[in-house]
ZAFI-672268 format. One record per residue (C-alpha): z, y, x; residue in one letter. Coordinates in steps of 0.05 Angstrom, whole numbers, padded with zeros to 5 digits, always signed. Example, Ala and Ser with C-alpha at 12.3 -4.5 7.8 and 13.67 -1.06 7.14 Angstrom:
BEGIN
+00156-00090+00246a/+00143-00021+00273s/
REM end
This chain:
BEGIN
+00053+00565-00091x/+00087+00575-00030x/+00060+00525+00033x/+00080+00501+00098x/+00063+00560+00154x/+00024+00534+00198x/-00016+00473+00226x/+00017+00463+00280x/+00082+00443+00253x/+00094+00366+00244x/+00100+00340+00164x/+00159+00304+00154x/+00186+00264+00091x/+00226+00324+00072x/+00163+00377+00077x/+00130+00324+00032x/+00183+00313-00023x/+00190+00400-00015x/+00104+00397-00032x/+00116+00350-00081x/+00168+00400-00118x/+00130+00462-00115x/+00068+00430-00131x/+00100+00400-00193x/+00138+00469-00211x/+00196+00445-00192x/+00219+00492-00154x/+00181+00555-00132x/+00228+00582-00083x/+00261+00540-00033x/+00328+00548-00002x/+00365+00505+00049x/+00428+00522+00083x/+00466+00511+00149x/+00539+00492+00128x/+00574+00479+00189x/+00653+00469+00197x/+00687+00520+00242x/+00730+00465+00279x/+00688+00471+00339x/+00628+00498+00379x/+00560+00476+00364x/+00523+00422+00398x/+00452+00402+00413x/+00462+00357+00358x/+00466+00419+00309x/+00413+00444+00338x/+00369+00399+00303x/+00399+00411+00240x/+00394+00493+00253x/+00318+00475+00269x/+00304+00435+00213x/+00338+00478+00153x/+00324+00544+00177x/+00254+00529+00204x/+00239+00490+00130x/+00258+00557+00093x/+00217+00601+00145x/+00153+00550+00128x/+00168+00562+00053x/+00175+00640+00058x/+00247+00614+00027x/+00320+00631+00057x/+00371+00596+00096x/+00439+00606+00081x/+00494+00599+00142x/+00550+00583+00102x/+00617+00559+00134x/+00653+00502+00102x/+00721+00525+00110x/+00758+00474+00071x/+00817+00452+00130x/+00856+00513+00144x/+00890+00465+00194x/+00834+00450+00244x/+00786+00518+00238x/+00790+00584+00292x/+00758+00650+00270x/+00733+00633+00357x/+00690+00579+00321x/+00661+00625+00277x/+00635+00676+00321x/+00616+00616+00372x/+00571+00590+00308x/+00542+00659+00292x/+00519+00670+00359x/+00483+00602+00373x/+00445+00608+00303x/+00417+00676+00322x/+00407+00661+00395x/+00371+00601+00374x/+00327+00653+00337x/+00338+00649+00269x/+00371+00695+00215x/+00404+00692+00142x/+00411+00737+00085x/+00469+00789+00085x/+00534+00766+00110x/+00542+00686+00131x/+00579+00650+00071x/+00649+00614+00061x/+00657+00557+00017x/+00733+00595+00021x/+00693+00652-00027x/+00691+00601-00081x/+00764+00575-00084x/+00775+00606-00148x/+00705+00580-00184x/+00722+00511-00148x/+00792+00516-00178x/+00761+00530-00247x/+00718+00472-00229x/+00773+00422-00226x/+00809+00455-00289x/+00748+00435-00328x/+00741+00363-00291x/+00815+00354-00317x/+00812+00380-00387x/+00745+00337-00397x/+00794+00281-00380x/+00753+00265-00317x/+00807+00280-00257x/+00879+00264-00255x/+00941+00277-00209x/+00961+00217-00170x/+01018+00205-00131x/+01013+00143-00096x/+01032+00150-00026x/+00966+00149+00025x/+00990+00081+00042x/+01003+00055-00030x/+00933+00083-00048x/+00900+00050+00008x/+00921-00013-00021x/+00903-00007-00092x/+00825+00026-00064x/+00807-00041-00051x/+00758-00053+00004x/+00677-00074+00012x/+00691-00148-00021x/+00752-00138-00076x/+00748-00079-00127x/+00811-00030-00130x/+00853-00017-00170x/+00875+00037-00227x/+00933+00079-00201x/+00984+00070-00247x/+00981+00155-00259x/+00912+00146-00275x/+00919+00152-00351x/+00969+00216-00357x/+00948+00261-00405x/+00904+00315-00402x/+00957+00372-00407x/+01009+00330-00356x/+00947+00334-00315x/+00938+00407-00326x/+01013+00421-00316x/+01018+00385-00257x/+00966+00412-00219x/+00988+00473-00227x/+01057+00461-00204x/+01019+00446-00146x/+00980+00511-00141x/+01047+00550-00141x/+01072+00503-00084x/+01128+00464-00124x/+01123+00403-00085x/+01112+00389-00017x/+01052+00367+00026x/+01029+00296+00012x/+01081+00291-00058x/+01008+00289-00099x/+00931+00291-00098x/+00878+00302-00151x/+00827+00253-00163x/+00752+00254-00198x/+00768+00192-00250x/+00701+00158-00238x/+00704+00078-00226x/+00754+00037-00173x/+00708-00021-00174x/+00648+00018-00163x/+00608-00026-00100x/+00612+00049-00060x/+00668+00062-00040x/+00662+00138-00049x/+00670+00130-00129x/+00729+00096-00123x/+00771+00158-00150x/+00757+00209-00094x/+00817+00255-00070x/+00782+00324-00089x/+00842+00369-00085x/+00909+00359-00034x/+00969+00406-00019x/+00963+00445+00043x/+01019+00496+00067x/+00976+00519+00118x/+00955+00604+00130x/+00875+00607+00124x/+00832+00650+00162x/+00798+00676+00104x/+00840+00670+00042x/+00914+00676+00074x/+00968+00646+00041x/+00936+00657-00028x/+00929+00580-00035x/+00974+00526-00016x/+00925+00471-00059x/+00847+00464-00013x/+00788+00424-00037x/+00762+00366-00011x/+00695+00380+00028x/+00659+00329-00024x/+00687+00366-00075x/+00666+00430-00041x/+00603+00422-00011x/+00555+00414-00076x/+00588+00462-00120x/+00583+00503-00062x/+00504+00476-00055x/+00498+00495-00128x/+00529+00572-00123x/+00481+00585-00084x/+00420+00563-00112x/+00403+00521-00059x/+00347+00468-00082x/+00344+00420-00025x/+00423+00399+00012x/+00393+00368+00075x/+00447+00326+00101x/+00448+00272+00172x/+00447+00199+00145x/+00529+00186+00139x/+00526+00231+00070x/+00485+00184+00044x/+00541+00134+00005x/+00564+00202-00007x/+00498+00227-00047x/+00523+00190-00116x/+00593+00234-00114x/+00555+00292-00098x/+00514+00277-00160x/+00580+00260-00207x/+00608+00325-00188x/+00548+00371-00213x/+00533+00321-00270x/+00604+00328-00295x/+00614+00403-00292x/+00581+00464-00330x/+00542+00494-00275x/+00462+00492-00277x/+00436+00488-00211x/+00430+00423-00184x/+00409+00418-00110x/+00373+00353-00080x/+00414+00318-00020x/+00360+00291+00014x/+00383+00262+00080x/+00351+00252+00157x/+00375+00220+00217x/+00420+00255+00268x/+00402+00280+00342x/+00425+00217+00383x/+00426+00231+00455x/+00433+00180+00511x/+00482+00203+00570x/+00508+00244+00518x/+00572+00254+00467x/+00573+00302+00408x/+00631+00277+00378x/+00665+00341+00366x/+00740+00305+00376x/+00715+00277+00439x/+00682+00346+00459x/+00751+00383+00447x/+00787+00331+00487x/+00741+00344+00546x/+00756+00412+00538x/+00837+00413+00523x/+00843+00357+00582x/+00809+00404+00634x/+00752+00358+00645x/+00712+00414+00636x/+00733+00496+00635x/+00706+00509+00559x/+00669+00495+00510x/+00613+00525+00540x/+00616+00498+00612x/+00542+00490+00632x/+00556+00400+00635x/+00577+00407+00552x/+00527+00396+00511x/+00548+00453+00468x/+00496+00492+00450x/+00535+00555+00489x/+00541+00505+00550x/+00465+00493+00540x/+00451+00569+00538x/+00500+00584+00602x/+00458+00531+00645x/+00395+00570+00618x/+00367+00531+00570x/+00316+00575+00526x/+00319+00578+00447x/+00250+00559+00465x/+00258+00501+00499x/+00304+00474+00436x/+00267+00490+00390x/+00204+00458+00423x/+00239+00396+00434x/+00271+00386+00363x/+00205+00390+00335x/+00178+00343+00386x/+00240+00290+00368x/+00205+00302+00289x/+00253+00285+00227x/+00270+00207+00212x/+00303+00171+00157x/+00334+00122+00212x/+00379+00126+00267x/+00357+00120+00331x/+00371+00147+00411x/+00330+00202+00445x/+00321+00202+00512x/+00348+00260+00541x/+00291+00264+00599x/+00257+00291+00541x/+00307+00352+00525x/+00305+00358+00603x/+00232+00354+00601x/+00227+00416+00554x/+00272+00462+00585x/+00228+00451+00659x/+00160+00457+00623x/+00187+00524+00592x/+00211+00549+00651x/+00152+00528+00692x/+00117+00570+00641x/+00168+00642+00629x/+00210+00642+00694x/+00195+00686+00741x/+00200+00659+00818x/+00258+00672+00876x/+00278+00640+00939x/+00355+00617+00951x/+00375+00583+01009x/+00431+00528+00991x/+00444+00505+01064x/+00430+00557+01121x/+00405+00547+01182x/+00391+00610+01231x/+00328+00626+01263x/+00312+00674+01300x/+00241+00709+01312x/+00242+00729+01388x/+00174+00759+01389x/+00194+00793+01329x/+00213+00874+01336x/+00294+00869+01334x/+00322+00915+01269x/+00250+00917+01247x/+00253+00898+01161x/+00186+00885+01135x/+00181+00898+01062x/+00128+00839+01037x/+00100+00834+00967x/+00107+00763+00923x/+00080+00743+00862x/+00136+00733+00806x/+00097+00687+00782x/+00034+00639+00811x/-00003+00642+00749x/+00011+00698+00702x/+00016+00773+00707x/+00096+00782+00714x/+00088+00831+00772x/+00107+00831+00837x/+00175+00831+00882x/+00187+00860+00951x/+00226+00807+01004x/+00249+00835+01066x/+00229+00806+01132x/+00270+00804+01190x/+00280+00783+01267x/+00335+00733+01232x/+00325+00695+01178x/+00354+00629+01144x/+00320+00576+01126x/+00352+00507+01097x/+00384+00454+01137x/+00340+00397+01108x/+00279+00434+01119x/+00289+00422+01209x/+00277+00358+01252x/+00281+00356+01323x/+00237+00298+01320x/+00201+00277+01259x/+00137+00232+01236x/+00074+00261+01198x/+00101+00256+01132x/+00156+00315+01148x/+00112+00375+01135x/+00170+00432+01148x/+00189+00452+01210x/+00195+00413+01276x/+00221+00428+01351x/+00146+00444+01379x/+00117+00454+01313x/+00090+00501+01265x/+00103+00520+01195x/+00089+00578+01150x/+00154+00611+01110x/+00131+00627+01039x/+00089+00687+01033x/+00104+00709+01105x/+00090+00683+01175x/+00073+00625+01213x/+00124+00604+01270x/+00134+00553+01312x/+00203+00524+01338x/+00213+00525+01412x/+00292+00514+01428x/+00347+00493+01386x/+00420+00522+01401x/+00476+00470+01390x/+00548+00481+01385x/+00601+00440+01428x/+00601+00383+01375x/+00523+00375+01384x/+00516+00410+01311x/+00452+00449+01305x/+00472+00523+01288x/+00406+00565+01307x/+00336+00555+01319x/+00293+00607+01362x/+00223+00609+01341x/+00163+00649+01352x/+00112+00676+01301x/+00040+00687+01302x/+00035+00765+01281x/-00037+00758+01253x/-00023+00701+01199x/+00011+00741+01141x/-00023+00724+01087x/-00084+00686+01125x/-00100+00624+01159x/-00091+00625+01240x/-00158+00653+01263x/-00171+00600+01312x/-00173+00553+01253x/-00111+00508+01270x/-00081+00483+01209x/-00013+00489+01188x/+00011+00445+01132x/+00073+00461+01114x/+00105+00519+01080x/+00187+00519+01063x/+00224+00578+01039x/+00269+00621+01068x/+00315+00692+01062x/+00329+00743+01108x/+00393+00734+01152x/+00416+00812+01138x/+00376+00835+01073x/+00394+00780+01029x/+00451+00771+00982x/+00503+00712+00992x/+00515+00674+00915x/+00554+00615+00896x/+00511+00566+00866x/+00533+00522+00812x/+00496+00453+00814x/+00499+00405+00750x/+00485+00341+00726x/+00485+00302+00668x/+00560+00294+00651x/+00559+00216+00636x/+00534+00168+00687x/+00527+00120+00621x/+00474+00118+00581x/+00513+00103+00520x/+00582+00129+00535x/+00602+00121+00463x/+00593+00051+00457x/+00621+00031+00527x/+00676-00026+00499x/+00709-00026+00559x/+00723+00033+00590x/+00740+00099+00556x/+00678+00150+00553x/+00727+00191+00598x/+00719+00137+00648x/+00646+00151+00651x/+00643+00216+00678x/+00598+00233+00729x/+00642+00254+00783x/+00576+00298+00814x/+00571+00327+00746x/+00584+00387+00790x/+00577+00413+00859x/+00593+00491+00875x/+00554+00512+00944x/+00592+00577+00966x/+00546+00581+01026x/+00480+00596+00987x/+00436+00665+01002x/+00381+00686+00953x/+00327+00741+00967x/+00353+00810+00934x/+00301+00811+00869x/+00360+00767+00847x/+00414+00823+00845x/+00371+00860+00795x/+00368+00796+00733x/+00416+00799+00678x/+00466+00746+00663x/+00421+00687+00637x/+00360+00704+00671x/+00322+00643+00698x/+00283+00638+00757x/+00252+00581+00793x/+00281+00584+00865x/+00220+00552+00899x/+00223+00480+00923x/+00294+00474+00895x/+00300+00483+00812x/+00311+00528+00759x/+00368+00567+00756x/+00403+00624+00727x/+00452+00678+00726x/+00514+00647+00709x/+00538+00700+00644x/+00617+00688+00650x/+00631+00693+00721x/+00577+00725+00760x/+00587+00804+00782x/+00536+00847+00812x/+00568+00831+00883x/+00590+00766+00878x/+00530+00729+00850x/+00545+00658+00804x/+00479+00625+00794x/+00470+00555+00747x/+00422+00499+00758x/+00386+00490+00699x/+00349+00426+00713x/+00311+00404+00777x/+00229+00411+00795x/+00228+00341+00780x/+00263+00278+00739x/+00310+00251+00792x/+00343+00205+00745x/+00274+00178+00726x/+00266+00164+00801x/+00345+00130+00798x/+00322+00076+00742x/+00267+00050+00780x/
REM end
């Protein structure tokens, strides 16, 4: 019998109901699949769905299918489709072969609905969509029988294929699954399975002008492939007993088990993928994968990790009810894997000058720094010179005990260099601060002062001339909301956070930098992690992203 993995990964309801099947001999090899629609990019709400189906099947030894549901030639991009490939392997996990189309079974599907006819079980209707709205009924009255419910099997057959070969036009007819208009769920009431489309699609052409309904599709679909356990978010669940009908009421064998869990539910946060594409075709943000979106490409251009994802879907576990996750815990994820993996850098956001006057003028120093404080990542050389920036905030002319940086009269050590001390401030002819002359204490690199003074404070820094000017992208959550959704009086449009994003064109980072590829992540000391932006950032114009800050500042905002 196959088993869960390892340990160390959280049981769910679905793990037991899998245990329960291949200890009964149910099943002895599972297989789950990933059937997303191609009529958008992935978000972090997929994510959890990617986690839980492909990382089930990995537990099992089993397979994962990625299989595109490709029933609305209308809405779907073959841009989706590479988008959706890339953010499943990126996220780390892989399928057999080639990723699947429901579109590869329009012909078994067709033969499907032949046999669904013939058996006298579905029937063409043609009552407008606002004549059958009418005689569906709704949650308190029953509906009612079309009046073509009752044609006969070969009208039926006839019919339907009149509307194969594209004899009438779009919206003239439907099929339906016969099944019950008074049926309590609404879903049973005589579900459209099959509608005319005149529409080119991406896969198939113009072979078909008739498409399938995707609850018509997805558990033949399920059933093709062999899959044994459909795992579905919570709003397929009054759709559970169709799926059912369907596989009861054809001559296939496989029957898979829809088993359903509750969606990723994100405060400051909207995964509506209509909403997303509005954002995006209203130039509230550049793209799908703007670094604000929460679009698993927009996640991966801010530098999130796989990792991080990962670690933090298993951490949200796998629910039968809905419910909101904080998103200080997503946040929370990416900074403890970054803490952990990214290597370290200094960027100045806001430079002020100093200069060293007891330091040898065109002198550059090449010191050594630790990539990282606690593991073996190497070292990287920063070049010290008579100039160097260091940021605005990080200078007081006057300033109490609690401002350990620098101060007129003061010491303070710059990060794995020097102590100096600030002994004259230059000021322009509005009385703005633009350089700083200091002096430094030659012995103190990498040491205390010998005559045991004590200097507290240590800020970082770049060299004026050695180091590399960047524009640096900083983001925020894109929703000052925490429920934008559900907002009944504004539009979730209204809620945007209008510092969602601030681009610094004055920034300088030390040159290790230069050498990271796009989406490398570093922590640029006493500021955040950020990374390489992977669109727009060129060898000598560097684009960095702020992943997420040293600290919760929004936790500090709700107090």
């Amino acid at each position: 019998m196959a088993t869960s993995e390892a340990p160390s990964t959280p049981s769910n309801f679905i793990r037991q109901i899998i245990d329960k099947d291949l200890d009964s001999g149910k099943h002895s090899n599972i297989v789950t699949r990933f059937p997303p629609e191609p009529n958008g990019y992935l978000h972090v709400g997929h994510a959890k769905s990617i986690c839980l189906n492909f990382g089930i099947a990995q537990s099992y030894q089993g397979v994962c299918n990625l299989r595109f549901d490709d029933t609305n030639p209308e809405k779907e991009n073959p841009e989706y489709i590479e988008s959706i490939r890339n953010d499943v392997e990126w996220l780390g996990f892989q399928w057999p072969g080639e990723p699947k189309f429901a579109s590869n079974y329009f012909d078994q599907l067709h033969g499907y609905a032949i046999e669904l006819i013939k058996a006298g079980k579905a029937y063409v209707c043609e009552l407008t969509p606002d004549e059958a709205r009418q005689y569906r009924g709704n949650l308190k009255e029953p509906g009612k029988d079309s009046p073509y419910r009752n044609r006969s099997v070969e009208e039926n057959l006839d019919l339907f294929d009149r509307m194969k070969n594209g004899e009438f036009e779009e919206g003239k007819m439907v099929l339906r699954a016969k099944i019950d208009m008074a049926s309590p769920n609404m879903n049973m009431r005589d579900p459209i399975i099959y509608r005319i489309r005149f529409a080119e699609h991406h896969q198939t052409g113009d072979k078909w002008c008739v498409y399938p309904m995707y609850d018509f599709t997805h558990p033949i679909s399920d059933a093709l492939e062999g899959i044994t356990h459909s795992l579905c978010t919570l709003e397929f669940e009054d759709h559970r007993p169709l799926y059912d009908w369907l596989l009861d009421n054809i001559s296939i064998e496989c029957h898979p088990q829809q088993i359903e869990f509750a969606r990723l539910q994100l405060n400051y946060t909207v995964t509506s993928k209509r909403k997303l594409k509005q954002l995006v075709d209203e130039g509230h943000v550049t793209a799908w994968n703007d670094p604000r979106m929460p679009t698993i490409s927009g996640m991966r251009r801010r530098g999130y990790t796989p990792a991080a994802i990962r670690r933090f879907c298993d951490s949200i576990g796998v629910a039968k009810a809905n419910s909101t996750v904080d998103v200080a815990m997503l946040e929370a994820a990416i900074r403890d894997d970054l803490n952990d993996n990214a290597p370290r850098a200094m960027c100045v956001l806001n430079p002020l000058k100093i200069t060293i006057q007891n330091y040898p003028e065109g002198q550059v120093e090449q010191l050594s720094a630790p990539l990282h404080p606690q593991k073996e990542m190497g070292e990287r050389t920063l070049p010290f010179t008579r100039e160097v920036f260091i940021d605005k905030d990080d200078f007081r002319e006057e300033a109490n005990k609690k401002f350990k940086r620098l101060v007129l009269g003061k010491e303070v050590r710059l990060r794995n260099a020097y102590v100096i001390r600030a002994d004259e401030v230059i000021k322009d002819a509005d009385g703005e601060i633009t350089e700083i002359i200091c002096t430094h204490d030659p012995d103190t690199l990498g040491k205390n002062p010998e005559d045991g003074r004590k200097v507290k404070g240590v800020i970082h820094w770049v060299s004026a001339t050695e180091s590399l000017p960047a524009e640096v992208r900083l983001y925020d959550r894109l929703f000052l909301d925490e429920n934008p959704d559900g907002n009944k009086e504004k539009s979730f449009l209204e809620l945007i956070n209008p510092e969602a994003l601030t681009v610094v064109k004055t920034a300088r980072v030390e040159p290790s930098v230069a050498e990271g590829q796009p989406e490398q992540g570093y922590q640029f000391e006493r500021e955040g992690y950020f990374c390489i932006d992977s669109k727009d950032s060129q060898p000598d114009q560097l684009v960095l992203n702020k992943t997420i800050g040293l600290r919760d500042t929004w936790a500090k905002i709700g107090d």
